[in-house]
Every structure is written in structure tokens, then in C-alpha cells.
KOLMI-698371 format. One record per residue (C-alpha): x, y, z. Coordinates in steps of 0.5 Angstrom, whole numbers, padded with zeros to 4 digits, always signed. Layout:
% KOLMI-698371
XYZ
...
//
This chain:
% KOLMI-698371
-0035-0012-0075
-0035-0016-0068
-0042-0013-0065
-0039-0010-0059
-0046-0013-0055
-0043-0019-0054
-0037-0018-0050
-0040-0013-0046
-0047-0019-0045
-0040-0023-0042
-0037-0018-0038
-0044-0016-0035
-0046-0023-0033
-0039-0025-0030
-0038-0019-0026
-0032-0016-0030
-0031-0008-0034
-0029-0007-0040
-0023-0001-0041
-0021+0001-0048
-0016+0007-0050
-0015+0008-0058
-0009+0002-0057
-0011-0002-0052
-0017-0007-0049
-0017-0009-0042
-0022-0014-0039
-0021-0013-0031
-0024-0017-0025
-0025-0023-0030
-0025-0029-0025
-0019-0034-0026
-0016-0040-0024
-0010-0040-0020
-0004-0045-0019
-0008-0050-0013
-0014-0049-0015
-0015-0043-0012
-0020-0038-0015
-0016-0031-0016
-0019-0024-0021
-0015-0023-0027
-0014-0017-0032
-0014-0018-0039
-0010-0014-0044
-0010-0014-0052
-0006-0009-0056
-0011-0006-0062
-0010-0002-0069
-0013+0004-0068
-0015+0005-0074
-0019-0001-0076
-0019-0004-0068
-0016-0011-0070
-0011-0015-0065
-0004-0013-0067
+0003-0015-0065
+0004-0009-0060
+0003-0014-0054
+0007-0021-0055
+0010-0020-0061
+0004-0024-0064
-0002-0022-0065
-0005-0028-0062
-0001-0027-0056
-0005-0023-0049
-0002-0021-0043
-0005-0023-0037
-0005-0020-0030
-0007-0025-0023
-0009-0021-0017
-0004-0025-0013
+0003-0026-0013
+0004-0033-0015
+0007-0035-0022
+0003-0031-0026
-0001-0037-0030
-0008-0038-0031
-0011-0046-0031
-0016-0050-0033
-0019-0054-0028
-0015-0060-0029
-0009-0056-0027
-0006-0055-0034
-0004-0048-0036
-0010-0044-0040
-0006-0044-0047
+0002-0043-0050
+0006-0039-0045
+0010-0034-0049
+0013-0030-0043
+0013-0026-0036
+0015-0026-0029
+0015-0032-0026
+0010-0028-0020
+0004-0024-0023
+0003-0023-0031
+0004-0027-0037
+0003-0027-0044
+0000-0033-0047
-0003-0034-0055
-0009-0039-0057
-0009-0040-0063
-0015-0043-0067
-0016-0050-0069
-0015-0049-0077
-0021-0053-0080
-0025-0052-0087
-0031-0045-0085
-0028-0042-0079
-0024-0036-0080
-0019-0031-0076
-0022-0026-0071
-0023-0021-0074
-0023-0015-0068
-0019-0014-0063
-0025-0015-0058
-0027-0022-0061
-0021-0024-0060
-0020-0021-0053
-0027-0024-0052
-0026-0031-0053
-0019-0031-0049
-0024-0029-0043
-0029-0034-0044
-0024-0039-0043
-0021-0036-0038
-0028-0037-0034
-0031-0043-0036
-0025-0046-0033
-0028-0044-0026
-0034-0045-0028
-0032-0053-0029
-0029-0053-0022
-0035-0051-0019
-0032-0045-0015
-0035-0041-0010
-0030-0037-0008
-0031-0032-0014
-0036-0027-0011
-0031-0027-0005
-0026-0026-0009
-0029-0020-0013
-0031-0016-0006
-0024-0018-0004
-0021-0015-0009
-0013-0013-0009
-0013-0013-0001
-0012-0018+0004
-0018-0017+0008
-0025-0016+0005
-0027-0010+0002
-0033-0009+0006
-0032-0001+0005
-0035+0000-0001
-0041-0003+0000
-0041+0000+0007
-0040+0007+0004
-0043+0006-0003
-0038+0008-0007
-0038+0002-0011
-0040+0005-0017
-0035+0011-0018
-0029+0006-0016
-0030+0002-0021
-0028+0008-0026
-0021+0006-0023
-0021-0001-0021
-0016-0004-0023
-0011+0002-0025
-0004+0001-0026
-0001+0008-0021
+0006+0010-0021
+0009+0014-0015
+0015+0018-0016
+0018+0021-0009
+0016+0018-0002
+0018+0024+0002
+0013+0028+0006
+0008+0028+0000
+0009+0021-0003
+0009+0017+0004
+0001+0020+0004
-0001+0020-0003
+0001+0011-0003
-0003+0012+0003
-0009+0013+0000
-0008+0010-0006
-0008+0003-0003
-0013+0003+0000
-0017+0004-0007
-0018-0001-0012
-0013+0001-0017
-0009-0006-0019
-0002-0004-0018
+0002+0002-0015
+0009+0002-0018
+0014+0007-0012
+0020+0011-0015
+0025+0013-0010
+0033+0012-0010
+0033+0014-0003
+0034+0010+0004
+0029+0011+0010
+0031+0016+0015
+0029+0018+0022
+0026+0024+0019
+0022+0021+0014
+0018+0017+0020
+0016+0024+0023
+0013+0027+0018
+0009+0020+0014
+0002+0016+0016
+0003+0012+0021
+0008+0010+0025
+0014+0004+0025
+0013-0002+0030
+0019-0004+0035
+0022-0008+0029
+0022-0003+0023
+0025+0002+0028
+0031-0003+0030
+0032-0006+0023
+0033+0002+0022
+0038+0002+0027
+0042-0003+0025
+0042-0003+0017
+0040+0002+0012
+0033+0001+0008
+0031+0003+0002
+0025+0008+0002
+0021+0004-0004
+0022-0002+0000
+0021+0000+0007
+0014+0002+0004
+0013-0004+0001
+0013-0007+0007
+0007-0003+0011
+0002-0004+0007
+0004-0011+0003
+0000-0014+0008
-0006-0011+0007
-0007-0012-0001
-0002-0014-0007
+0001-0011-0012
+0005-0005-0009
+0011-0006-0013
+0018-0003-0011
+0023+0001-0016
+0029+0004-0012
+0032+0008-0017
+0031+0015-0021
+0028+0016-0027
+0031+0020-0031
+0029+0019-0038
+0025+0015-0042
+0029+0009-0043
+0029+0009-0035
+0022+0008-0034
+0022+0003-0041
+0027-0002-0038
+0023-0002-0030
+0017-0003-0033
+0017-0008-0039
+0011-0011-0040
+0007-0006-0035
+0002+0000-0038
+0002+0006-0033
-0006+0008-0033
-0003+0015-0028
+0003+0017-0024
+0003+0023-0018
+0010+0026-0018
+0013+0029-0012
+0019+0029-0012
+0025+0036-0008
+0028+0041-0013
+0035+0039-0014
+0039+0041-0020
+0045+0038-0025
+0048+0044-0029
+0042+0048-0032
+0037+0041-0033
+0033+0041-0025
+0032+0033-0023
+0024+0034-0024
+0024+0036-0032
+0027+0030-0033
+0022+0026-0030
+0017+0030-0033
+0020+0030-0040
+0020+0022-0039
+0012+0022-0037
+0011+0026-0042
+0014+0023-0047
+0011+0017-0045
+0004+0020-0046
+0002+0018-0039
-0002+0024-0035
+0000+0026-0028
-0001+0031-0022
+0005+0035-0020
+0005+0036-0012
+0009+0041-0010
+0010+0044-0002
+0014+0051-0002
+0013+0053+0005
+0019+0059+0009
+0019+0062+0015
+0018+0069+0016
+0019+0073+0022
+0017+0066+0026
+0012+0064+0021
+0010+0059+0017
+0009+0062+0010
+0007+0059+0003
+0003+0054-0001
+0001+0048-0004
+0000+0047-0011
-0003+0041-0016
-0004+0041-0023
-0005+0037-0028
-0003+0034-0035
-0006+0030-0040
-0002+0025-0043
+0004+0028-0047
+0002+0035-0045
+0009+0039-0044
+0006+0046-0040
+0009+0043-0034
+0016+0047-0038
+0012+0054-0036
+0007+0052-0031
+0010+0047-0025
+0012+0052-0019
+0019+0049-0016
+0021+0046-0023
+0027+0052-0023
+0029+0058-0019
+0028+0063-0023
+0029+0070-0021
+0026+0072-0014
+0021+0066-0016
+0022+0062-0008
+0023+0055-0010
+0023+0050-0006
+0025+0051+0002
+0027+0045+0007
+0022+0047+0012
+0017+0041+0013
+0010+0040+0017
+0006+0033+0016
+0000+0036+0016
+0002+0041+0010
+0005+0035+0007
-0002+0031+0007
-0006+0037+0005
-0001+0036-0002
-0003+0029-0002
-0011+0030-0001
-0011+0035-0006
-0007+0031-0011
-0011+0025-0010
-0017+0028-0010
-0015+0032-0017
-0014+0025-0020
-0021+0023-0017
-0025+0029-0021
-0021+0027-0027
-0022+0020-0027
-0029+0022-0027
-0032+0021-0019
-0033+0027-0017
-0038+0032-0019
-0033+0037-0021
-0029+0042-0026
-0025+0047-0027
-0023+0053-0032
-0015+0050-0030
-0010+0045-0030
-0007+0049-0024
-0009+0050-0016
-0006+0053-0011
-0008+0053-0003
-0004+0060+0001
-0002+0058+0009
-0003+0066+0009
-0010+0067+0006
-0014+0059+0007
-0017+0059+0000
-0016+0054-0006
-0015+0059-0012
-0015+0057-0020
-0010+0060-0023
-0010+0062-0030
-0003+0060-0032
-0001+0060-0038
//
């Protein structure tokens, strides 16, 4: 067996983290050389047998095949220092990620990576040889930077550093950028997950800017004037000037196939889910997402808002809850997920500050469960009343 210190000696010394699921390795912040000669981070990933922890064929199609993600759109490709690509290219996007395989050289007394984590290792060390033989210096800039176009003095100014690395690098999808969604893609990008994948077939209205963070310049508000806009890639244009890897996807996901085709080659880490009640026959619009999360194996936080007026008055709640991958208590548990009986459902009144609320528990239920905050709960589900201001822990069933 691979002695696990050695890669974890590696990552240590370079400045990178080691992630392990029971079918995946991933080496994050792992410094590179990009196209140019430009000094970037990368994302290393293998696939393993989780029943012996060797490489397997799952990523690639070869099980000396990896895939690997830079921190910049560019051609998705690392390079040694005299500007050739770092091994075999077996496929990718042409932007951001690719798979490459290095074989060994067969001569007589040297054997075949035996663990996943062996073979992970050596692509790393090439990797980042290659920047040490450029003799960079950019690389702690680079580290501090992360997925944002500016310096990330933040963490260090906060101290946080050590809690973000829990979800540094994370792969996010957002599913429905109303109210609720708008705000939850406000806060996650400006933490250092490393892509933040938005569902939404809808087009930006005028009463969708009333009720997000921020607000649109002179141009985006005359571009709306005179065409219809995506939501997904009215978003993607506020924040992908301040960091990389906000990727938009401008349809619905309405089963597992769906979500397969849109990110071939991608493993979502977590997804927040904030989509409106609406029903096709007996099947409501979000068990289909939800089926599709669930069978997927990808946890997620629900976020729903069911506010009316009463008497003049604004009503109801904000509820969030949370499911393990594969979990499928959404069925009985998520508050808007049908109309049943004198259940209220979802109601068309919308306030930006109750939106936020949404948002800010959703967020931070996804922080506690990744391990950051000094929490926890005899439940899954949360619900904050407008009438009496307290956060209860429901015991649903």
C-alpha cells in the first residue's frame, strides 16, 4: 500500500489540499503553468475503486488517465516550462479542464502505480516541478488570489483562512435565480469554491433587479431595454468580473439525463435549490429537480419563501433543509413541493429583504454542514415565522 504521508508531505509543502470521497481524489490549489507561462492553480482529480483504492477507468476512459481543472478560463491545459503540454491530451473543453494520462516508461524493475493516490501523486509532482523549473514567483500571489480577479486580502484580514479551505475549490450548482437564488450566488462567489454552475430558463425581468443584490449599470439596463436576456447570463455578467468559474446553464433540469449531458466531465460537490412551485399534471416542477439531486447523490439545501397577506399584513415564512446525497425525505418534508389540502403553498407576494433571509440561512446551513461553524442540530429542517421571529427546528418526519 501507498503510504498516504508522502502526498500528504507534498501537498503540505506546496500549498495545496487533499479532498477524498469513497470514488474520488482531488488535489486542490496545486500550482501550474499555464498557456504563456503564466503561473495559475489547478484542481487534480482521479477516480478510485473504493473497495482496494486503486485508479480505475471511471475518469477518462483509462485508468491513467486524470482530469484536470485551471483556475482561468484559457485552454484548459498545463505546460511544462519550455511551453509543451504536460503529457497525452485525451479530451476537454477547449477552456478550462482537460484529461490527460502519463503512462510510465516500461523498463525492467519498475511497476505500475499500485493506489490511486500514488498515481495522483506522481501527476502532481510533474505538475509542479514544471513551475519550479520556470522559476516563478507569482505562485503565492496566485494561492492568495484564488478564483478572484482581485487579491483575496479577506481571508487573511478576517482570519477565516482555515475554515475556507473546508470548501475551497467546491464545485456549487445554483438552481433558480429569482429572489432567493440571486442572493445565494452573491454569497457564494465571494467565497473560494471553485465553480459556481447557474440554472435558470428564464429571462431577466425588470422585477427580478428589484428584489437581487446590487443593482444594474446604465448599460445593462438599456440592453434590457432593447432585447430579452437570459437570467443565467445576466449574472454571469455582474460577478465574472470579479473571479472565474461562474458557469451558466440557461435551461431546466428536469431529470437525471438533463443534468448528466450539461455537466459531462463535472463532479457537483453541493447544490442550493430555490426554485417557484408550479405543477405539469400530478408531477410539481421541483420533485423533478429534486429526484434528479437525489439520484445524482449530490446534497443540497432546499430554500423556500411562503409569505400572503393578511389583513394588510405580511405573513408566513422562510424555511431551509437539508439532504444528504441520495436522501429522498424531500417526498414528505419540503414545505412548497405541492398543494395538499390547506397546506398554503407558494404565494406571489415577494419582499428582497425576506428573499436575503432565505439566502443567508441557506448559506450558512451549507457552511455548518461543511464543517465551519461550531454548530448542530436534531434536524434537517428550519423554519424562521414573520409572525413569531424565531428559528424553529422542526422535527418532521
Amino acid at each position: 500500500m501507498y503510504p498516504d504521508d508522502f502526498l500528504a508531505a507534498f501537498a503540505k509543502q506546496e500549498g495545496f489540499h487533499i479532498e477524498t470521497h469513497l470514488d474520488l481524489i482531488r488535489l486542490v490549489g496545486v500550482p501550474c503553468l499555464l498557456a504563456g507561462g503564466k503561473v495559475g492553480s489547478c484542481t487534480i482529480e482521479k477516480s478510485v475503486d473504493p473497495n482496494n483504492g486503486k485508479p480505475n477507468s471511471v475518469i477518462g476512459g483509462s485508468i491513467h488517465v486524470v482530469r484536470i481543472t485551471i483556475d482561468r478560463e484559457g485552454d484548459g491545459r498545463v505546460y511544462y516550462s519550455d511551453g509543451t503540454p504536460v503529457e497525452n491530451y485525451v479530451g476537454g473543453d477547449g477552456k478550462t479542464w482537460s484529461f490527460i494520462s502519463i503512462l510510465r516508461s516500461p523498463h525492467p524493475g519498475q511497476e505500475d502505480d499500485e493506489t490511486a493516490r500514488e498515481l495522483i501523486h506522481r501527476y502532481a509532482k510533474r505538475v509542479v516541478a514544471a513551475v519550479a523549473e520556470a522559476k516563478r514567483s507569482e505562485v503565492a500571489e496566485i494561492t492568495e488570489s484564488g478564483p478572484f480577479n482581485i487579491p483575496n486580502t479577506f481571508e487573511s484580514r478576517a482570519a477565516i483562512r482555515p475554515i475556507q479551505d473546508r470548501i475551497r475549490g467546491q464545485r456549487i450548482a445554483v438552481i433558480g435565480l429569482g429572489g432567493t437564488g440571486s442572493y445565494i450566488l452573491d454569497l457564494i462567489a465571494k467565497t473560494p469554491v471553485g465553480e459556481i454552475h447557474l440554472f435558470d430558463a428564464d429571462n431577466a425581468d425588470w422585477h427580478n433587479l428589484m428584489r437581487a443584490p446590487g443593482a444594474p449599470t446604465g448599460e445593462e439596463i438599456e440592453r434590457l431595454r432593447s432585447t430579452s436576456v437570459d437570467k443565467v447570463e445576466y449574472y454571469h455578467g455582474k460577478y465574472d468580473p470579479l473571479r472565474r468559474g461562474v458557469i451558466p446553464h440557461a435551461t431546466r433540469i428536469d431529470g437525471p439525463e438533463s443534468l448528466d449531458v450539461l455537466l459531462e466531465g463535472h463532479h457537483i460537490d453541493f447544490a442550493f435549490v430555490s426554485i417557484d412551485q408550479q405543477t405539469h399534471g400530478n408531477l410539481a416542477r421541483q420533485d423533478a429537480v429534486y429526484r434528479t439531486l437525489s439520484e445524482a447523490e449530490i446534497p443540497f439545501v432546499d430554500s423556500g419563501v411562503s409569505i400572503t397577506l393578511q389583513d394588510d399584513m405580511v405573513v408566513g415564512a422562510v424555511s431551509t433543509s437539508f439532504y444528504e446525497p441520495g436522501s429522498t425525505l424531500w417526498e414528505n418534508t419540503i414545505p412548497n413541493a405541492r398543494i395538499v389540502g390547506g397546506q398554503p403553498g407558494y404565494h406571489n407576494v415577494q419582499l428582497p429583504e425576506v428573499n436575503a433571509l432565505a439566502a443567508s440561512l441557506a448559506v450558512m446551513e451549507w457552511r455548518r454542514r461543511s464543517g465551519q461553524y461550531d454548530s448542530k442540530s436534531t434536524t434537517f429542517f428550519h423554519k424562521f415565522r414573520l409572525e413569531t421571529p424565531i428559528i424553529l427546528q422542526a422535527n418532521v418526519q
